[in-house]
C-alpha positions in Angstrom: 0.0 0.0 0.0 2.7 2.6 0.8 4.8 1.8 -2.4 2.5 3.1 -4.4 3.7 6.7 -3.2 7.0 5.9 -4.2 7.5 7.5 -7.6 10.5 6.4 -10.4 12.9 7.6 -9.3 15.0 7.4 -12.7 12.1 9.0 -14.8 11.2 11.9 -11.9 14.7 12.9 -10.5 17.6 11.5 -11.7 19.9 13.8 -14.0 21.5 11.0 -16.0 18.7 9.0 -16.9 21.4 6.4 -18.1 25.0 6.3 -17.3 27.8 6.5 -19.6 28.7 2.9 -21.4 32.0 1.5 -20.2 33.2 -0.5 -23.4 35.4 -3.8 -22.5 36.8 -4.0 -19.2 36.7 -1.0 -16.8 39.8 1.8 -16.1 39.8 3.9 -13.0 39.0 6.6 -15.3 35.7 5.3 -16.9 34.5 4.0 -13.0 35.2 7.4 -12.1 33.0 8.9 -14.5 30.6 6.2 -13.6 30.8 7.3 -9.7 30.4 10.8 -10.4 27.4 10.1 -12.8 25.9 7.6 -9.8 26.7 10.4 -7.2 24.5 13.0 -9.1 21.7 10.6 -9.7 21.8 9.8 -5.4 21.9 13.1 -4.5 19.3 14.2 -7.1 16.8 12.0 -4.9 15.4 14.7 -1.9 15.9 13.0 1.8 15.5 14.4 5.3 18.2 12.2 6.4 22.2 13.6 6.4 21.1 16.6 7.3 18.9 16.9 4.4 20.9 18.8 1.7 22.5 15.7 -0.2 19.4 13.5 -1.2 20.6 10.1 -1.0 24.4 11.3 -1.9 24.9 9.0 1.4 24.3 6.1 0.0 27.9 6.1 -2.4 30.3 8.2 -0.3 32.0 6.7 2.4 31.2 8.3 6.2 34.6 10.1 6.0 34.0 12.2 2.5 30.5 12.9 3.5 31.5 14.2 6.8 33.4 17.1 4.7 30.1 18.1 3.0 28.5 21.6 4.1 26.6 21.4 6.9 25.7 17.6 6.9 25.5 15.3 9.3 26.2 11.6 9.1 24.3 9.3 7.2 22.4 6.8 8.6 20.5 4.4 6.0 17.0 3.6 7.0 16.3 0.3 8.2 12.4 -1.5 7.8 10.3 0.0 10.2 8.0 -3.0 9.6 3.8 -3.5 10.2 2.7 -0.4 12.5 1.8 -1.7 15.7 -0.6 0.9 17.4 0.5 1.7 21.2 -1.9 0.3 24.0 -3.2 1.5 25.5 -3.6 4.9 23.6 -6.5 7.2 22.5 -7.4 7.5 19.3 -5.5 11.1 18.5 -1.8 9.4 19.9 -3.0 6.4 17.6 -3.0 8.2 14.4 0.1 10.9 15.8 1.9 7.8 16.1 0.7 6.1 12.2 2.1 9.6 10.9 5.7 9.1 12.2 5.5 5.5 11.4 4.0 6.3 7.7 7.4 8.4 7.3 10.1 6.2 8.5 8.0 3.5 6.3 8.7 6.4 3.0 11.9 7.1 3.6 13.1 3.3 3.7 11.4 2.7 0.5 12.2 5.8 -0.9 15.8 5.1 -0.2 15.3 1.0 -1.2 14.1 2.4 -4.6 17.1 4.7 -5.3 19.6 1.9 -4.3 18.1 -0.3 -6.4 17.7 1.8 -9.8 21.3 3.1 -8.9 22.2 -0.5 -9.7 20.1 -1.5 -12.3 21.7 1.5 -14.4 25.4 0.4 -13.4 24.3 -3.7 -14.7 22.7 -1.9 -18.0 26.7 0.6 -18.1 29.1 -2.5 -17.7 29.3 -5.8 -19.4 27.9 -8.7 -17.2 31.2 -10.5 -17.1 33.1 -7.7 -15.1 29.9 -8.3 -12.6 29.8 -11.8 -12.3 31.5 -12.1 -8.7 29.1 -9.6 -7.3 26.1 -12.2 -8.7 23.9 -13.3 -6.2 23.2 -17.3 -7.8 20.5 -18.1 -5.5 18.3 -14.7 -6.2 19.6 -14.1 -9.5 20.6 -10.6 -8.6 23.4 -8.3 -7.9 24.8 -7.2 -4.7 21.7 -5.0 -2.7 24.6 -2.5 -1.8 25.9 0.3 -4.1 28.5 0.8 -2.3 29.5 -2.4 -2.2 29.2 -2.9 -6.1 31.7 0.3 -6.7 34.6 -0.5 -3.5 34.4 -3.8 -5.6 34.4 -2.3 -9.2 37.4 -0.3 -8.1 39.5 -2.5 -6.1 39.2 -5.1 -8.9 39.6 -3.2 -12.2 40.4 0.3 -11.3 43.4 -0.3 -9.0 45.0 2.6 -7.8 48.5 2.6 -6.4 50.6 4.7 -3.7 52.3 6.1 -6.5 49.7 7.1 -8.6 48.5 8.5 -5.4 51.8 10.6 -4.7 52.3 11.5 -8.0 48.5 13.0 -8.3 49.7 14.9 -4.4 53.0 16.4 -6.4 51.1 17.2 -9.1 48.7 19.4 -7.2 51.5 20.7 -4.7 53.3 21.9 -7.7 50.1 23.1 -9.6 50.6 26.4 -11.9 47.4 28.6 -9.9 46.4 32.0 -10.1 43.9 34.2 -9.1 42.7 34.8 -12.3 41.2 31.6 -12.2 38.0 30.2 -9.7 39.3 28.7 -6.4 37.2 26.1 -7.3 39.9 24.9 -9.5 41.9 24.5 -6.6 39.5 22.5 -4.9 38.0 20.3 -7.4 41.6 18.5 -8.1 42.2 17.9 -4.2 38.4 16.3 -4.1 39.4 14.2 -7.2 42.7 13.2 -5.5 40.8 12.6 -2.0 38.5 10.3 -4.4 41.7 8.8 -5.8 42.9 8.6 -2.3 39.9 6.4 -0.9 40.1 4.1 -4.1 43.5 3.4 -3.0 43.0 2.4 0.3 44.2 5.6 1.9 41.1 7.7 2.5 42.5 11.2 3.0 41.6 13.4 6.0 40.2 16.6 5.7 43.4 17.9 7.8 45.3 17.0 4.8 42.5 18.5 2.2 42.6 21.6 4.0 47.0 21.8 4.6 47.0 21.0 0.3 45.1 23.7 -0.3 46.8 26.3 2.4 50.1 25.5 0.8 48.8 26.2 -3.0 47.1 29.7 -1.8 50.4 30.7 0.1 51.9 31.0 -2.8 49.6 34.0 -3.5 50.8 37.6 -2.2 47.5 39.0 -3.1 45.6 36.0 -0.6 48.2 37.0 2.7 45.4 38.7 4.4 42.8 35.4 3.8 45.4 33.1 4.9 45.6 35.0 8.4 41.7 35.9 8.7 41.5 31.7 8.6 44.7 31.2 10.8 42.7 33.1 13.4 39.9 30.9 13.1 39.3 28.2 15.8 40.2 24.9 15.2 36.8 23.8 15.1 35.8 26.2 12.2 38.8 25.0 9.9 36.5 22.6 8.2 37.2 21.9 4.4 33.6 22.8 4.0 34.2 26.9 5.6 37.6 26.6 4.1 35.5 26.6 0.7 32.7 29.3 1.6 36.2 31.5 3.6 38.3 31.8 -0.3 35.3 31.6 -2.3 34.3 35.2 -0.5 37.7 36.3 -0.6 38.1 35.8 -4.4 35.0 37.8 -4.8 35.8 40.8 -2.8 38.7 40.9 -4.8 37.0 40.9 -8.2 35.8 44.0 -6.9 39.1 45.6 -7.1 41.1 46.2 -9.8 42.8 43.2 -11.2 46.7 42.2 -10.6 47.4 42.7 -14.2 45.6 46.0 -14.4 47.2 47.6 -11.7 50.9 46.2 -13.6 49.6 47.5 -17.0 48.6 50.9 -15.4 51.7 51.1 -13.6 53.9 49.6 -16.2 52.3 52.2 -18.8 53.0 55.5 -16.8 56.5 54.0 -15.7 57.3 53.5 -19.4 56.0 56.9 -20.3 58.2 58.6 -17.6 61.3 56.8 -18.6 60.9 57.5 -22.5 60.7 61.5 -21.3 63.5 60.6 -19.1 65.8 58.9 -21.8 64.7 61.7 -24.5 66.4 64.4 -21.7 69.0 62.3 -21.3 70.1 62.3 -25.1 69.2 66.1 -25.3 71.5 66.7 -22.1 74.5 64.7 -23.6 74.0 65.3 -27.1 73.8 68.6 -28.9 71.8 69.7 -31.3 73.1 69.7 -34.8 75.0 72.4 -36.1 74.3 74.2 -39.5 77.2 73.0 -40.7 76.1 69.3 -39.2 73.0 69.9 -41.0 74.4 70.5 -44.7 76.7 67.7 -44.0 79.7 69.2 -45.6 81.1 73.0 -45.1 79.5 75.7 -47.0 82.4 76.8 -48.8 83.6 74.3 -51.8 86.9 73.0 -50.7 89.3 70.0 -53.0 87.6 66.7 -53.7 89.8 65.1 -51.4 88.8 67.2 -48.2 85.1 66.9 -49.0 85.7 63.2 -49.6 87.4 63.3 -46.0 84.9 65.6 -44.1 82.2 63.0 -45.6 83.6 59.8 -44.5 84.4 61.8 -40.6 80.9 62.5 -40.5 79.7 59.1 -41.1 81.9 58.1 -38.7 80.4 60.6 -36.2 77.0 59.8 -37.1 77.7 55.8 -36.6 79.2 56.6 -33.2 76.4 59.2 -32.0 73.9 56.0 -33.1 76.0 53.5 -31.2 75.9 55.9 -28.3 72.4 56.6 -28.3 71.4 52.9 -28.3 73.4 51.9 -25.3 72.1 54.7 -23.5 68.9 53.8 -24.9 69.2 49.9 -23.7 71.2 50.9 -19.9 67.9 53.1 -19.2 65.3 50.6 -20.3 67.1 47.6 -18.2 67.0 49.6 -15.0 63.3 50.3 -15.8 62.8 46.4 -15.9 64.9 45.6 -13.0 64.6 47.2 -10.1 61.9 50.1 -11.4 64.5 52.8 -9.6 66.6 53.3 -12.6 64.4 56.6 -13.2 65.0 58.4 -9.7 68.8 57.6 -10.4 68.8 59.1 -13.5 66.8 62.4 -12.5 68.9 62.9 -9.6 72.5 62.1 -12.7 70.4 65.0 -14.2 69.7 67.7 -12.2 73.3 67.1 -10.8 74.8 68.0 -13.5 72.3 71.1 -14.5 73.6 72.2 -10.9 77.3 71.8 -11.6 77.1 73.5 -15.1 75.4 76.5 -13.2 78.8 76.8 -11.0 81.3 76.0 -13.7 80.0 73.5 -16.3 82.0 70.8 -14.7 80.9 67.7 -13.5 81.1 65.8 -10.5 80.4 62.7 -11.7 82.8 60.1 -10.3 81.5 57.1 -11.8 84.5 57.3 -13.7 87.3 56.6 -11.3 86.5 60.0 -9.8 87.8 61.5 -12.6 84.8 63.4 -13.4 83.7 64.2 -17.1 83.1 67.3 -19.5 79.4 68.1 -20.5 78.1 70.0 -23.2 76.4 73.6 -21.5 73.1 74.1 -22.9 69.6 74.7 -21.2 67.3 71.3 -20.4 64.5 70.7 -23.1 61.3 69.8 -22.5 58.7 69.1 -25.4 55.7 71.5 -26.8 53.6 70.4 -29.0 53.7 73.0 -30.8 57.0 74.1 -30.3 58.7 70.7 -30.0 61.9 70.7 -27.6 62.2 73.6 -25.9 62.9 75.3 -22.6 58.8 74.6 -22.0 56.6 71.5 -21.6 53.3 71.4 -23.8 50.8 71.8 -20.3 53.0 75.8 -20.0 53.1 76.8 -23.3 52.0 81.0 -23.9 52.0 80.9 -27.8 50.0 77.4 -28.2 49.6 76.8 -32.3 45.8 75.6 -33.1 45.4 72.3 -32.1 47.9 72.1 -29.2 47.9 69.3 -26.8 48.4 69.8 -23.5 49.4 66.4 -22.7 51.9 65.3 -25.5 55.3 64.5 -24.4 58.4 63.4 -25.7 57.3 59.9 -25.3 53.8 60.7 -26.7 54.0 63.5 -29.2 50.4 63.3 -30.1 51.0 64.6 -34.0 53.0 67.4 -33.0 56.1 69.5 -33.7 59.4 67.5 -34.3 61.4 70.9 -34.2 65.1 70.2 -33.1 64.3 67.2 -32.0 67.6 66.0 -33.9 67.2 62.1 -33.3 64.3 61.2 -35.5 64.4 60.9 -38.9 63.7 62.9 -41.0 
């Protein structure tokens, strides 16, 4: 009479309404999609019992990986509450109070004896009868009445699972390439699947263990410091693999709020690189000179013999391949300070102002990165760049006689379409 409230189970709740075939004789890899396909089916199944949240999940998991679930409690599979026998004596209301509580224990056993049982009859229809044979029952003429029986068999038998392949999955993990880019799930999900790995071996992990994997992979993460101590100060009975979840999932979600790692770099990066092409360009402009006229026609204006105009051509190639040679190493020194310790530009503005200080007292250096010999400069004023006046004594932002058009904001780094006036190094 009461079975008829039990509905099918496979047609009304299960998600995979038939498992995944497992052609010729089982791996750990095709039981594993198996188990996982079984586990969704158990837990699709609603129950009051395990603390109500996992459906019949309870029925496939061992008491040690349940007891990491969220909030659960541990599983206890109904047993036959048998023919209700009414209490005497009793009054009628404590007779019926007493057929409801009896009427529920009666579902839930059935409910759960149906979801055991079509749990099997998809794994018989999944894997060829001859991998099933020692789990026949020859006096009924049916399988084991245990799932979990059936898959601690399937994988003990033909998904063996070794200490090594267990270590080797532990290193793997350990040594795992994670950022924060990506869900902390990611994280998670491949300790579960080595804690699954772990139990098939024979060497059911603790949720210590889960929990100390994961700490040492999110260590690794300046930007997580601050998580890793807010659950360091947790007690010991919070540090449960299940708040461990809930405590980074949170945390990676206030920081999506911020602006990401790689922003921040790229922002950074962009204005650093800005500053030190403006810084480099001054450089070149403090230790080069402009052209002359005479630099500028290339030979003197008068029209000397073939052989000194042959001569005065050849010196200024020379000169020209030695101001390029210059101007790259400068070029390359600035640039690999930039990239290595991010200082190289303070150095270099300091280098500079130095020396626009010594040539207001003399023109002499005091540079004594050359044996303390010190070094010549040439004495003209610093440059800065206009757009419309290109380098000058001004920058673009203090410019009185601004041409139509003018940028505020261009640079020497960023001219923005404007004036190349003495700005000797580009060509032409």
């Amino acid at each position: 009479m009461m079975s008829s409230r039990i509905p099918s189970v496979t047609d009304t709740y299960f998600q995979h309404k038939v498992l995944s075939k497992v052609h010729g004789q089982p791996t750990y890899e095709t039981l594993q999609t198996l188990s996982t396909e079984v586990k969704a089916n158990a837990a699709s199944v609603p129950s009051t019992l395990g603390g109500g949240l996992y459906g019949h999940l309870g029925l496939i998991m061992s008491d040690e990986r349940y007891a990491t679930l969220a909030n659960s409690v541990p599983w206890v599979t109904p047993g036959n509450p048998g023919p209700f026998n009414p209490p005497n004596p009793a009054t009628a209301p404590q007779i019926e109070a007493t057929k409801d509580v009896w009427r529920e224990l009666k579902y839930s056993f059935e409910l759960c004896q149906a979801t055991e049982k079509a749990l099997i009859a998809q794994i018989v229809d999944s894997i060829d009868p001859i991998y099933l044979r020692a789990l026949l029952n020859r006096a009924t003429g049916q399988y084991s009445s245990d799932i979990k029986t059936i898959l601690v068999h399937l994988f003990a038998t033909h998904g063996k699972i070794t200490p090594q392949q267990i270590k080797s999955k532990e290193m793997s993990i350990y040594n795992m390439s994670y950022d924060i880019s990506m869900p902390v799930d990611t994280v998670f999900n491949a300790i579960d699947d080595l804690s699954d790995l772990s139990e098939n071996g024979g060497s059911t992990m603790t949720t210590r263990q889960m929990i100390d994997l994961a700490y040492v992979i999110f260590a690794k993460l300046p930007i997580l410091q601050h998580d890793l101590r807010l659950w360091n100060r947790r007690p010991l009975t919070d540090k449960t693999w299940a708040n461990m979840l809930t405590h980074f999932r949170d945390a990676q979600t206030d920081l999506g709020a911020l602006p990401t790692a790689g922003d921040m770099f790229h922002q950074a990066n962009g204005a650093m690189m800005s500053t030190m092409a403006d810084l480099v360009t001054q450089r070149l402009l403090d230790v080069y000179p402009p052209p002359t006229a005479d630099d500028a026609a290339g030979v003197p204006l008068a029209s000397p013999p073939t052989d000194t105009v042959n001569a005065a051509i050849q010196q200024r190639e020379l000169s020209i391949a030695a101001r390029e040679a210059a101007l790259i190493t400068q070029m390359n020194e600035m640039m690999t300070l930039m990239r290595g310790t991010g200082h190289g530009a303070t150095t270099h503005n300091q280098q500079r102002n130095n020396r626009s200080n010594n040539r207001g007292r003399g023109g002499r250096s005091n540079d004594r990165s050359n044996g303390g010999r010190g070094r010549q400069t040439p004495n003209h004023p610093t440059r800065l760049y206009c757009w419309s006046h290109g380098a000058c004594a001004h920058s673009s932002n203090l410019c009185n006689t601004q041409l139509p058009g003018h940028q505020t904001t261009a640079t020497f780094a960023n001219m923005q379409g404007g004036s190349t006036n003495n700005c000797f190094w580009l060509p032409n």
